[in-house]
N, C-alpha and C positions, 0 to 999 in steps of 0.2 A: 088587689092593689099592692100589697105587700111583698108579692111576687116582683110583681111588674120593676118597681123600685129596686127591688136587688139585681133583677136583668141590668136596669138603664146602668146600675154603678157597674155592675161587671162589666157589661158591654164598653163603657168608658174607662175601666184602669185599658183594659185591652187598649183600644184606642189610644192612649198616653203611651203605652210602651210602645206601639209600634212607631208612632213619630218618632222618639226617641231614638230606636234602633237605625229609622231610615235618615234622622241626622246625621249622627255618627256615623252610617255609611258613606253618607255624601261628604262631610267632613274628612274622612279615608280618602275619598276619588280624590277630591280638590288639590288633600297634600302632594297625592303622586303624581296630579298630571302639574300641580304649581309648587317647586320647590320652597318653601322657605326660603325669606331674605338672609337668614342667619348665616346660612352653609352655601349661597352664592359666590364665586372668588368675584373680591373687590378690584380685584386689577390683572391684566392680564402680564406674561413674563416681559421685563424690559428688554430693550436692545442692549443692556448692557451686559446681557447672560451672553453673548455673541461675538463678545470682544473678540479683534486679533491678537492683540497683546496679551503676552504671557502670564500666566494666574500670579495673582498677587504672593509674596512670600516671603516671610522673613532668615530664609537660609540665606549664606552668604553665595552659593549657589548663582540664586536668581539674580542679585545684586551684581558678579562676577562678571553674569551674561549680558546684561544689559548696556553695562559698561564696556564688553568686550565689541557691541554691537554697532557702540561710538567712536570703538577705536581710530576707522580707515576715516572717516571725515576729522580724526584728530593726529592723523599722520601727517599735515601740511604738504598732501601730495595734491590739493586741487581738485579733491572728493567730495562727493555730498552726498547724503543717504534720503532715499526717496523712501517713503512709505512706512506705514505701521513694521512692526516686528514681529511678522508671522512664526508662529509656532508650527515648526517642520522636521520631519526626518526625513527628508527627500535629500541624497545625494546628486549632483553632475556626475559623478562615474561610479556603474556597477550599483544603482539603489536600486534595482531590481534583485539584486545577488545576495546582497546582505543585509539581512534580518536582525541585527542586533537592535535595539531599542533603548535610547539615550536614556537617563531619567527627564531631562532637558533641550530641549531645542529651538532655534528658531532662527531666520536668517532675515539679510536684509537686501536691496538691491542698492548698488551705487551708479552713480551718477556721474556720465561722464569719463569714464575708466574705461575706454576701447569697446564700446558699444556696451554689452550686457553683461555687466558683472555681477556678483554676489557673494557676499560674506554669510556666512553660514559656521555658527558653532551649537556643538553640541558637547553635553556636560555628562559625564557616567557617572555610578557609583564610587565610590571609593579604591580605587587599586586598580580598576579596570581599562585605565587607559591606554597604554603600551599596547594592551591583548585585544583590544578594541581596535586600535590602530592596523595592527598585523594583519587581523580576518581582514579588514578593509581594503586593504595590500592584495591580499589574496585575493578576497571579492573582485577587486580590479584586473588582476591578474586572470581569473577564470570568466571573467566577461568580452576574453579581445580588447584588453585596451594596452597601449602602449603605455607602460610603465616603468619607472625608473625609481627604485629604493632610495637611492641617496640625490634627494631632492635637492632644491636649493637650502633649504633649512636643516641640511646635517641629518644624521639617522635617525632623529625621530619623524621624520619626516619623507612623503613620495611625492612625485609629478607624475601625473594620468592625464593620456589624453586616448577621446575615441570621438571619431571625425571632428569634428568643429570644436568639441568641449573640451577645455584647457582646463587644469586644476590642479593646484597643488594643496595639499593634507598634510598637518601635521598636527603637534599636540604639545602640550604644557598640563603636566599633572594628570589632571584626570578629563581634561577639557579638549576638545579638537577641534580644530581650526580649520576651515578652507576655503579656499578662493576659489572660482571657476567663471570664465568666460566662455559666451556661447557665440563668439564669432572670429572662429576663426586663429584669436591670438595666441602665441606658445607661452608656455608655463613661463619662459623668461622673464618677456611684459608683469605676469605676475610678480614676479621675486622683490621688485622694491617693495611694495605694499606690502607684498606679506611681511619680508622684514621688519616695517616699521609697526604691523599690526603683531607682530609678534612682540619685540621690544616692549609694545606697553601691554601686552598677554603677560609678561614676565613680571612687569613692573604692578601688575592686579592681580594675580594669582600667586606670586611670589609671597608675599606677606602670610596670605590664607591658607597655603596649601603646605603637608607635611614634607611633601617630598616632590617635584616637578618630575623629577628623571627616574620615578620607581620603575622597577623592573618587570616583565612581566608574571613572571612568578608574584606579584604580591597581589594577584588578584584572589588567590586561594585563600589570602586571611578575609575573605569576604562572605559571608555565611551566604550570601547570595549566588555564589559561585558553586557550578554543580561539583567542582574539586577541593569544596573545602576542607582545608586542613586549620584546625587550632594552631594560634600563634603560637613559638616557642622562641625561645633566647637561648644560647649555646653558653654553658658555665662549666667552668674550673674543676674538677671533683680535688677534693680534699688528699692529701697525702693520708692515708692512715697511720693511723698509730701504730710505732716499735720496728715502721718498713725505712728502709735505708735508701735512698737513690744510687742507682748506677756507680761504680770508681771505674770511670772512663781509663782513668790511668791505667787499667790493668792491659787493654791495649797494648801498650808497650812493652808488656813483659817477654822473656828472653823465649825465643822457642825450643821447644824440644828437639833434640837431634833422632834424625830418622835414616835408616842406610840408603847410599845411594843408589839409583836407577841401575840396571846392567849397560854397559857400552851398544849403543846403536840399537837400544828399545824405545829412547824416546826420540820418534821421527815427526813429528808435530809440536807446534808452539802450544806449552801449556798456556789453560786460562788463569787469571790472579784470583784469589778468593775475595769474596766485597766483605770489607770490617761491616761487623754489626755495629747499630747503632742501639744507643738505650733509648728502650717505651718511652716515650713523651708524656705527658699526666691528659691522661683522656678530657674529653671534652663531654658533657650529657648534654640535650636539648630536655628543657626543664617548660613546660607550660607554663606563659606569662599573661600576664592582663594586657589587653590590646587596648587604652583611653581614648588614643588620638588615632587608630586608622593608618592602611598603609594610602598612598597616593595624596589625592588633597584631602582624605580625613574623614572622619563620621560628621564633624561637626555641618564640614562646607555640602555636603548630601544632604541633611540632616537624616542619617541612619543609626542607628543604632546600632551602638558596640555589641558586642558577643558576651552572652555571659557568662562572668568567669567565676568559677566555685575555687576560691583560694584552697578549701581544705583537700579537693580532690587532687588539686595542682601540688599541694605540698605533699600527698601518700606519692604521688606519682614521682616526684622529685628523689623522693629516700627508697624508692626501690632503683629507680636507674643510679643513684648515685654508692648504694651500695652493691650491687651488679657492677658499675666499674670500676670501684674499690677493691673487690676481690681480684677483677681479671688484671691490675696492676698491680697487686700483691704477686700476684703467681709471675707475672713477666718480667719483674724485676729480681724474684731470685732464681730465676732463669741466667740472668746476665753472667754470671761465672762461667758456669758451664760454657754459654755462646762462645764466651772468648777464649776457654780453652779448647774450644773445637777450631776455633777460629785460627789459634797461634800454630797445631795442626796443620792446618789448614794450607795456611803459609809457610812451615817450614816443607811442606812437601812440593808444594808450588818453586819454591830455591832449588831444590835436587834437581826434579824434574827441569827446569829451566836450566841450568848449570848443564846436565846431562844432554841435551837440545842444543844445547849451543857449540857442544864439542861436538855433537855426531855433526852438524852445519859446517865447523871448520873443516875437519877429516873429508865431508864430502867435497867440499872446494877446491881443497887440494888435488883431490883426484879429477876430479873433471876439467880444471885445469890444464893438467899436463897431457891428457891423452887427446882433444884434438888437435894440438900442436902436431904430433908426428905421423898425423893423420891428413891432415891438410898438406904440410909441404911434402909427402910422397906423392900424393896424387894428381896437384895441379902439375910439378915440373916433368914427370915422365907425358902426360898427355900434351903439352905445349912443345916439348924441345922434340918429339919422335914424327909424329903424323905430319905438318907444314914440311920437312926438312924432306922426306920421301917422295913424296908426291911429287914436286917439279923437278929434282934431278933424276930421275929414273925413266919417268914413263915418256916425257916429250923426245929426248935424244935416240932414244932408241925405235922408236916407229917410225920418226917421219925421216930418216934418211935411209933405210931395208925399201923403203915403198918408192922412195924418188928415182936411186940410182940402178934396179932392174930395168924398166922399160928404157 
């Protein structure tokens, strides 16, 4: 019996743990074929992750664009802008050609302006506008479109057209601008609007922006730019200590007498020697902190400045400044010497010319007189002999020997 009884408990722990385990199984299956309420998403993504309109942003930038996108229906030319402010880098001319990538873009369609128009800006980095400009010129250029550099808006600016598509591009700072109509009308039709969409381009970008008219070279202060170069400023170097500037005066001093030329050796106009001038005080390009950006600026991108290690810019500074500290040390006591080579120079330049100018007379003289007695022998023996022969001689004497025989 006592047997038996220890079977029935063994047989039953067994029995408990296998429920157990087949719970907990089935608790496993349940989880993976029915997620958790926890980790279901409560909502799925809104239509608002799909907007047209350009991403929210507090650069001056965005605010620039948006504004600029109001301009043509704030030109009082009778425009209206239809539709959201699609975010694009589609070109009217050559946006298959050129690859550049705005940080910014987006354009709008107007209303009423010679069937299908659009405004269309787009916003670069810092410094890049000019050189953004250009390729797009090119761009245009190497796609067959009829193009013309100097636009209605001056050289910052082109007119392209290729069949139907009218467009004219230009820029403000670091921003470009362009119109394009797709029926048909010439860039002319353009040119008031753009004008007047440029005018408040000026009057918005003006305030914000460092420079409108940067050049293209100032895209290289742009770390972004595969030609980067570190900004520099062009400085003064220091006069050293105990060195004297140039005495231009000495210029004038009297020259040395040199013997002159032999009679009819100088048959050529000598050259004058050119006065030296004295070394000017060099200039060094000294590495500077760049805060504000070339073009419209780090701020209006929002990019970040380049970072500048004041102590390496100042070792840099005192090696080039004492580099041309020495080579104006040596040029300026150079300066004596120049000019006593110089007064040389010029008093041989006098002989030599003095010399030249007599063998010039002498030859005058003679060339002069000898075709005089050249000329009248020769024209009056051939004028007064040959005419005078000819008709007294030969007619009287044949034709009357030949008449009065037969």
């Amino acid at each position: 019996m006592i047997r038996l009884r220890h079977l029935a408990v063994v047989v039953g722990i067994v029995l408990v743990a296998v429920g157990i385990t087949l719970t907990l199984a089935l608790a496993a299956v349940g989880a993976w074929w029915h997620p958790h309420p926890s980790i279901t998403p409560t909502s799925a993504p809104t239509a608002a992750t799909t907007t047209t309109s350009p991403p929210a942003d507090t650069t001056p930038m965005h605010a620039a664009v948006a504004a600029l996108l109001d301009a043509a229906s704030d030109a009082n030319l009778g425009v209206a802008t239809s539709g959201p402010i699609t975010p694009t880098t589609r070109r009217a001319v050559a946006k298959a050609c050129d690859s550049s990538v705005p940080m910014l873009a987006a354009s709008r369609s107007l209303d009423g302006y010679f069937g299908s128009t659009t405004l269309s800006i787009e916003a670069y980095g810092a410094g890049f506008g000019e050189r953004i400009l250009n390729d797009q010129h090119q761009a245009a250029v190497t796609c067959d479109a009829s193009v013309g550099r100097q636009g209605a808006l001056g050289p910052r600016g082109f007119a392209a057209r290729h069949g139907a598509i009218a467009e004219l591009r230009w820029r403000e700072g670091d921003v470009i601008l362009a119109l394009a109509n797709y029926n048909g009308a010439g860039s002319g039709v353009l040119a008031g609007l753009a004008n007047s969409v440029d005018a408040r381009a000026k009057a918005i970008l003006g305030p914000i922006c460092v420079a409108l008219d940067a050049p293209a070279e100032d895209a290289r202060r742009n770390p972004r730019s595969n030609d980067y170069t570190a900004f520099v400023t062009a400085q003064p170097v220091a006069i050293p200590a105990g060195v004297s500037p140039p005495d231009v005066s000495l210029l004038n001093g009297p020259l040395p007498s040199v013997p002159p030329p032999a009679p009819g050796s100088v048959t050529t106009p000598p050259s004058a020697p050119v006065a030296p001038a004295p070394p000017p005080v060099p200039m060094v390009q000294v590495l500077t902190e760049d805060p504000t950006g070339p073009g419209c600026g780090w701020a209006f991108s929002g990019e970040t400045a380049p970072v500048f290690d004041a102590s390496a810019a100042a070792r840099d500074a005192k090696t080039q400044t004492s580099l041309a500290q020495s080579r104006l040390s040596y040029a300026w006591s150079q300066w004596p010497t120049n000019v006593t080579q110089y007064l040389a120079a010029q008093a041989l330049y006098q002989a030599r010319l003095a010399a030249y100018q007599q063998w010039i007379a002498t030859t005058t003289t003679t060339t002069t007189t000898t075709p005089r007695s050249t000329t009248t022998t020769t024209v009056r023996s051939t004028t007064t002999t040959t005419p005078r022969t000819t008709p007294t001689t030969t007619p009287p004497t044949t034709t009357p020997s030949t008449t009065t025989r037969p």
